[in-house]
N, C-alpha and C positions, 0 to 999 in steps of 0.2 A: 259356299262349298266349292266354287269354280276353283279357285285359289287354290286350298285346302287339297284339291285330288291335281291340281298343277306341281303342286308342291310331293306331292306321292309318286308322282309318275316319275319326276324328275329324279327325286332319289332314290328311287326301287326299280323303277320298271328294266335296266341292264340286269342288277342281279336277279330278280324275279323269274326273267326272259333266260337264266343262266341254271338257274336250279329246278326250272322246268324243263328246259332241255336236259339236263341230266336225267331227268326220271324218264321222258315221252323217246329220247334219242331223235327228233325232227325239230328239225328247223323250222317249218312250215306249220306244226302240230302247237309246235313250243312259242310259234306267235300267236297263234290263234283262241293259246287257251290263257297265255297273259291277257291278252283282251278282255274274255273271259273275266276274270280275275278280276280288270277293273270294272266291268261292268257290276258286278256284285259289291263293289267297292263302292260304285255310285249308288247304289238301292239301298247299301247296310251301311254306310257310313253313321248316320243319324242315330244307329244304337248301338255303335259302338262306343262302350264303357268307360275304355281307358282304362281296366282291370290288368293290360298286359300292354306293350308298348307296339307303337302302331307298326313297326317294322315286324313282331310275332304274331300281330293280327294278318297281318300282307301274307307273311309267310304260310299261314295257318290255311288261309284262303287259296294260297297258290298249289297248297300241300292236295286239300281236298279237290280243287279243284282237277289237278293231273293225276289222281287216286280215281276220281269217278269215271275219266278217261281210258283210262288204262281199263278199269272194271269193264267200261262201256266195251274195246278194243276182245278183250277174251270172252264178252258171252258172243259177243260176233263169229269169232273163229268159234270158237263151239258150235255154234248155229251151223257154221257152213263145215266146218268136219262132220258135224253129223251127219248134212245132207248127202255128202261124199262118200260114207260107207267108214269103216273101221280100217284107222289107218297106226302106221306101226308111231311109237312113244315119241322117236330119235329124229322122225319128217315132221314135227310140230313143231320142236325149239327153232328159235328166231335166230337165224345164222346172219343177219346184214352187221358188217362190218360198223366203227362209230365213225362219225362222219370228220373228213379231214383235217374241217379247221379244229376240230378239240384234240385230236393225237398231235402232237409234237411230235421233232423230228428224235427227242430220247428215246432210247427203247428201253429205259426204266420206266419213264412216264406212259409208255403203250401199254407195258406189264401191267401197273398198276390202273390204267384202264380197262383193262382185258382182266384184270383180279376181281375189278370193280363187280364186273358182272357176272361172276362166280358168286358174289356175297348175295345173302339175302336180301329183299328188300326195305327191310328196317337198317340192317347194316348199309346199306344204298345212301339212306335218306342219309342216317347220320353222320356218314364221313362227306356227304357234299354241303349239310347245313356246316359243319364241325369246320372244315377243310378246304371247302371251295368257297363256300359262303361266310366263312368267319364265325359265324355266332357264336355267343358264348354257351356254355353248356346250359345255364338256364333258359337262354333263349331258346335253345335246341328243345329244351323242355316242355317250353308252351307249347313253339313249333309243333310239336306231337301230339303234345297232352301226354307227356309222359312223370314220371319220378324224374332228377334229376339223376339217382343211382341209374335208374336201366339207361340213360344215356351215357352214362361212364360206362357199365359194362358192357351195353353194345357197341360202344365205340372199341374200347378196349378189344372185343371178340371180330369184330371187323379189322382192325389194325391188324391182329394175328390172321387171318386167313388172310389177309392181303400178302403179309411178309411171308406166311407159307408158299403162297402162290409162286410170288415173284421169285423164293428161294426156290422152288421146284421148276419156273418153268429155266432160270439160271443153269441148274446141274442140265438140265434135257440140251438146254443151248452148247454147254461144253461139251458135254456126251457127244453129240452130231456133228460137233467140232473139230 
C-alpha cells in the first residue's frame, strides 16, 4: 500500500491541493484538508473498486471532503450570529479578497475570478474540475455524482454568467473611464 498512496500523492496531491483551494480560498485550510483527504485515502483504499478511476475517486474524496468543511464553517457562523443578536443580510457575506498568488497580474483573469464568485456553487465546482483541473466531462461526472448532461449545462450556464460578469463589469470600467 506504501507504494500504491507514494504513487497517489505524487500525482495528485498539487492538483488536489489546487481544487481545494478553489472551493476553501486558504491556503492553510486547503493543506490541511488535502491531508485529510489522504488520510481517508489510507483507511478506504482496500475498497476501493476501481468502478471509476482512481484520479475521480481522489477527486470525489477531495470534493466531499471541502463540502463537509465548508458545512462545518456556516453552522459555526450561524452559531455565533445567533449569539450576537439579529444582524442586517449584507454584514454576513464573506468580503476577503482571493489570495495573491491566484490573481494574476490580467485584469481579465481577476474578472473572471471575481465572476467566479458570483456563480453558484455547482457552477464553482464545474468550471475549476472543467477549467482549472482539466477533467474531462465524464470525469467531472463522477467527480459529482452527477448525469454527464447537468455537467454540460452547468457548465454551459456558468460560462454565461461568467461572460455576463466580466461583460458588465467591462461597460462599468469604461463608464468610469
Amino acid at each position: 500500500m506504501e507504494s500504491t498512496f507514494d504513487r497517489l500523492y505524487e500525482k495528485y496531491h498539487q492538483s488536489l491541493f489546487q481544487f481545494i483551494f478553489y472551493m476553501v480560498r486558504s491556503r492553510e485550510t486547503a493543506e490541511e484538508l488535502v491531508q485529510e483527504v489522504y488520510i481517508k485515502v489510507l483507511q478506504s483504499y482496500v475498497s476501493f473498486e476501481g468502478k471509476s478511476s482512481e484520479k475521480t475517486w481522489l477527486y470525489s474524496i477531495a470534493r466531499n471532503v471541502a463540502i463537509d468543511w465548508i458545512r462545518k464553517q456556516n453552522r459555526q457562523k450561524r452559531k455565533w450570529l445567533g449569539l450576537l443578536g439579529p444582524i442586517e443580510k449584507e454584514d454576513i457575506r464573506d468580503t476577503a479578497p482571493l489570495p495573491e498568488d491566484v490573481v494574476t497580474q490580467s485584469e481579465e483573469l481577476r474578472l473572471i475570478y471575481k465572476g467566479l464568485e458570483k456563480c453558484s456553487a455547482d457552477q464553482q465546482q464545474v468550471i475549476i474540475l472543467r477549467y482549472v483541473q482539466s477533467l474531462t466531462i465524464t470525469e467531472t461526472a463522477k467527480v459529482l455524482g452527477w448525469s454527464e448532461s447537468k455537467v454540460k449545462t452547468t457548465t454551459h450556464r456558468a460560462i454565461k454568467a461568467l461572460k455576463d460578469y466580466v461583460g458588465q463589469s467591462s461597460l462599468e470600467a469604461v463608464k468610469e473611464g
